[in-house]
N, C-alpha and C positions, 0 to 999 in steps of 0.2 A: 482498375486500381493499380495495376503494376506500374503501367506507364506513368500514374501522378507520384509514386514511391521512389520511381528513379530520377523524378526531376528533382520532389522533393532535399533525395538523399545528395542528388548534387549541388541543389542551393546552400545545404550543408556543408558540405566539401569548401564553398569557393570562399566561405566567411574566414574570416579572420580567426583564427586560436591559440589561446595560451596553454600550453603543451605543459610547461613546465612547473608542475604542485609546489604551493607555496608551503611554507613546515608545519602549519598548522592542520594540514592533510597528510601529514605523514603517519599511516596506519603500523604501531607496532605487531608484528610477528606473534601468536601464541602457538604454536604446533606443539600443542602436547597430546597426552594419554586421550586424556577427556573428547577433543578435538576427533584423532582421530577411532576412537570409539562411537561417537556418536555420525561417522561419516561411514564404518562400518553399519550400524544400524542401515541406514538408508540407503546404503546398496543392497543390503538383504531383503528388505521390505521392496525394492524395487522400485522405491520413493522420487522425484525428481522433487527440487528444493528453487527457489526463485534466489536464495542464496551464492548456489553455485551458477545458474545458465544466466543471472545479471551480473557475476561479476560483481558483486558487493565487496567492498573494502572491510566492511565491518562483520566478516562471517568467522576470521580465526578469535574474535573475541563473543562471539553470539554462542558458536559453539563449544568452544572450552566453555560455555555455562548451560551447555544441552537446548539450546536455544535454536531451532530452526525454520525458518518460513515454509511449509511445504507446496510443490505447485500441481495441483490435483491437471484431469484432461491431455496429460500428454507434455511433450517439452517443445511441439514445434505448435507458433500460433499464427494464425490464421492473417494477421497483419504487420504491417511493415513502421513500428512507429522508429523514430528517427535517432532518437534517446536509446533505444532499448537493445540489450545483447541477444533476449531470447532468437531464437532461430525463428524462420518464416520461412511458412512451407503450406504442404498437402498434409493436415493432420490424421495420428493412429485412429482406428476405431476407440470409440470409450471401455475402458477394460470396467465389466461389472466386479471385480474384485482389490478394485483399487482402495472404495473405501472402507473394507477390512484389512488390507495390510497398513493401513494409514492408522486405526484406531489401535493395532497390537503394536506398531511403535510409539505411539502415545502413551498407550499404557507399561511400554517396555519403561520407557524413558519417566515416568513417573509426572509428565508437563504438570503444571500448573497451569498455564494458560499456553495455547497453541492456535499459530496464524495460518489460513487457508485460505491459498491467492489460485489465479488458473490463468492460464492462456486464453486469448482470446482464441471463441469457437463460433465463427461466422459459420460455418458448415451448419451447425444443428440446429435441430428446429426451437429448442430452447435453449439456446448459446451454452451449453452446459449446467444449466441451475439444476436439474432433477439429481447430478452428481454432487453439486454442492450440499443437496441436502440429505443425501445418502452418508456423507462422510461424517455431516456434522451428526446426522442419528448413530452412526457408527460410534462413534465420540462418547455419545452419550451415553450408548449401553455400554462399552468396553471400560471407560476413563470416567464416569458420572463427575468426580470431583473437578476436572480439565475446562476452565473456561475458554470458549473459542470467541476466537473474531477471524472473519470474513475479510476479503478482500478482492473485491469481484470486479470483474468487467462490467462496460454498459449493455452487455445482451445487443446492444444494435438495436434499439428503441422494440423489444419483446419485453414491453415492462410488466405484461401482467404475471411477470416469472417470477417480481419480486415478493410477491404474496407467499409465495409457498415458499420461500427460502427464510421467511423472516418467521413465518410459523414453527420454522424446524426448530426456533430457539439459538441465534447465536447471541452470545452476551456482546458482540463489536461487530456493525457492519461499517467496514471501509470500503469507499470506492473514492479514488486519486482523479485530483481534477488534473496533473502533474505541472502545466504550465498556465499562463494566461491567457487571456482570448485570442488576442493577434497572432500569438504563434501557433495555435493547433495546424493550422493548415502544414506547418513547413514543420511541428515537431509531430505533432498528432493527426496526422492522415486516418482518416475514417470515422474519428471522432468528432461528435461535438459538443461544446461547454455547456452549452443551454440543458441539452439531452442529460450530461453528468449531474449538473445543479439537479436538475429534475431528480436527476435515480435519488440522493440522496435525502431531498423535500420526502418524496417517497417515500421512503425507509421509514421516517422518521413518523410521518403520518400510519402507517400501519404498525408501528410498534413504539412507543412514544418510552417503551422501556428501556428499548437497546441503543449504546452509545455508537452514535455515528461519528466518523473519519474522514477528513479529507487531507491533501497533501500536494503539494508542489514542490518543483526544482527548481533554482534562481542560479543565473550565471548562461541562461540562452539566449541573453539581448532583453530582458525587460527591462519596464523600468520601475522603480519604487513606486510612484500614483498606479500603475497596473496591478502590482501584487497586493494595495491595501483595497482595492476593488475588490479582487478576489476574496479576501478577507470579509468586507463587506457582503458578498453574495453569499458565502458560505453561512455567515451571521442569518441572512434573511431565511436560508433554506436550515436554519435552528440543527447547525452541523456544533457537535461538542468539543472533539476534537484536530486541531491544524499542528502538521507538521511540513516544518521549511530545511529543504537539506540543500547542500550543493549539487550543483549538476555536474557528470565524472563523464568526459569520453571514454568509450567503453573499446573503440578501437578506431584505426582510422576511415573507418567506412558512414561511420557515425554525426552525427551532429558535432559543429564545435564548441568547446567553451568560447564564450565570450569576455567573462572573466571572471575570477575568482570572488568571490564575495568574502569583503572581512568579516573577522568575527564581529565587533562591533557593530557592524550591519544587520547581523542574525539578533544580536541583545535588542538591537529598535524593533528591527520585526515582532521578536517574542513580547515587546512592550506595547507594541500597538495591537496584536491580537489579543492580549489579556484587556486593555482598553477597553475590546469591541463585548468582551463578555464571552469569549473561549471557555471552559471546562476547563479545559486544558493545552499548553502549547510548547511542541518538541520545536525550537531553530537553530540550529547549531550548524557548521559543516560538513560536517558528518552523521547528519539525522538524515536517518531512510524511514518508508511508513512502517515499518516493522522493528525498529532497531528499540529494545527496551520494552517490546511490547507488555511483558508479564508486570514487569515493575509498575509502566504506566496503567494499566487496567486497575492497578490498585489504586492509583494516585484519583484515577477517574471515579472508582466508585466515592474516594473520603472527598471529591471537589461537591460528587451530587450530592450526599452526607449534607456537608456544610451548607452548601447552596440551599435546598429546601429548610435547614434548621434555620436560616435566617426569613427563608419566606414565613413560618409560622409563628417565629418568635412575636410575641407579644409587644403593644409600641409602649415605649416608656413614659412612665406619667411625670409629669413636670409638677 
């Protein structure tokens, strides 16, 4: 695998990039109180956040609102995707006391709703899920009022892990398709589409209760017919909700942009996936899968709300 990671990351290298953020990517500044209190909290707790080890643009505005992604399993992951800031390496052992410092800042912090994403852990024999669902019970006995959503890896095709993770009760399982098909190889090494679509068909079949997630990046060489495919697949595998964000070189070792997508770009996307019959749909340039997640989880519950109130509504007599 290393060897396909270094041709990969130099196919990367040799494309064309536009370096220079158009103004509608320009992320204002918050460092205040809040900010950095809530970044206290998660040194304390001993927390790693997918916030700070990607490099999110949108973390001085997530946390001046107490808003964090946390990243359960460690901060080094097991693969090399082309996109991504996390580190790749030989990961920690699983600390069994991870998911009690995770549920006392939950409950420090008061969440309303709280996102739990992880490194990929090709090493264990179940890619990490038996952690995921220690955290979300942790969650539950510390924070009962705290809706969670999930945001998992593909296990590496150990799909019968997704039983028991969807038993633990989270109210959102996402799992990120993040590009189209033709690019996995060159952005998504070790993953495949088919296998993602699946986890999430899955999901949805063992819990027809919990809102499902998916999400991509645009601005790595697709093309429009690619992304509304996507959209299409995710429709078929009855995913609720799609978010489309821009794609951010995270340094020069990385993937490049290919180009920046206008706004008006993201307004058609978000019209053609409310077409297809989404839940709901974040496209914006600055939409990450976690960005707004509290707000959205409400938007998701009043979309099913309505949805079913039209299924049962009675047909008008003429």
């Amino acid at each position: 695998m290393g060897n396909s990671v270094s041709v990969n990351v130099g196919e990367a290298l040799a494309r064309p990039s536009v370096e220079r953020k158009p103004p509608w990517l320009r992320v204002r500044l918050q460092n205040g109180a809040v900010v950095e209190e809530t970044r206290a909290l998660v040194r304390r707790q001993s927390l790693n956040t997918v916030c700070e080890e990607a490099a999110c643009p949108n973390l001085p505005e997530c946390w001046s609102k107490r808003h964090a992604t946390v990243m359960i399993l460690g901060s080094v992951c097991t693969r090399a995707c082309a996109f991504c800031n996390v580190a790749t390496g030989r990961p920690d052992a699983v600390d069994p006391n991870e998911p009690a410092r995770l549920a006392r800042a939950v409950a420090e912090l008061e969440l309303a709703h709280v996102v739990i994403t992880s490194v990929d852990r090709d090493d264990l024999a179940d890619g990490g899920a038996s952690q995921f669902v220690a955290c979300i019970e942790a969650i539950q006995e510390q924070a009962p009022q705290t809706t969670i959503e999930i945001l998992t890896p593909d296990f590496r095709r150990r799909d019968h892990v997704l039983g028991g993770i969807l038993e633990a009760g989270p109210d959102v399982f996402n799992h990120n398709l993040e590009t189209v098909p033709s690019l996995y190889r060159r952005i998504r090494p070790g993953a495949e589409y088919t296998h993602s679509l699946s986890i999430l068909k899955k999901a949805r079949d063992l819990s027809p209760s919990v809102f499902t997630k998916s999400g991509i990046m645009v601005g790595l060489g697709e093309t429009r017919s690619e992304v509304l495919r996507v959209m299409d697949d995710l429709r078929l595998a009855e995913v609720d909700f799609l978010t489309v964000g821009q794609y951010l070189r995270p340094t020069p070792r990385h993937a490049a942009v290919a180009r920046y997508v206008e706004p008006d770009e993201f307004e058609a996307y978000a019209q053609e996936a409310q077409e297809r019959g989404f839940l709901l749909v974040s496209a914006s340039p600055l939409t990450r899968s976690s960005y707004h997640a509290g707000e959205d989880f409400k938007r998701l519950q009043a979309a099913r709300r309505a949805s079913l109130s039209k299924e049962v509504e009675p047909p008008t007599l003429t």
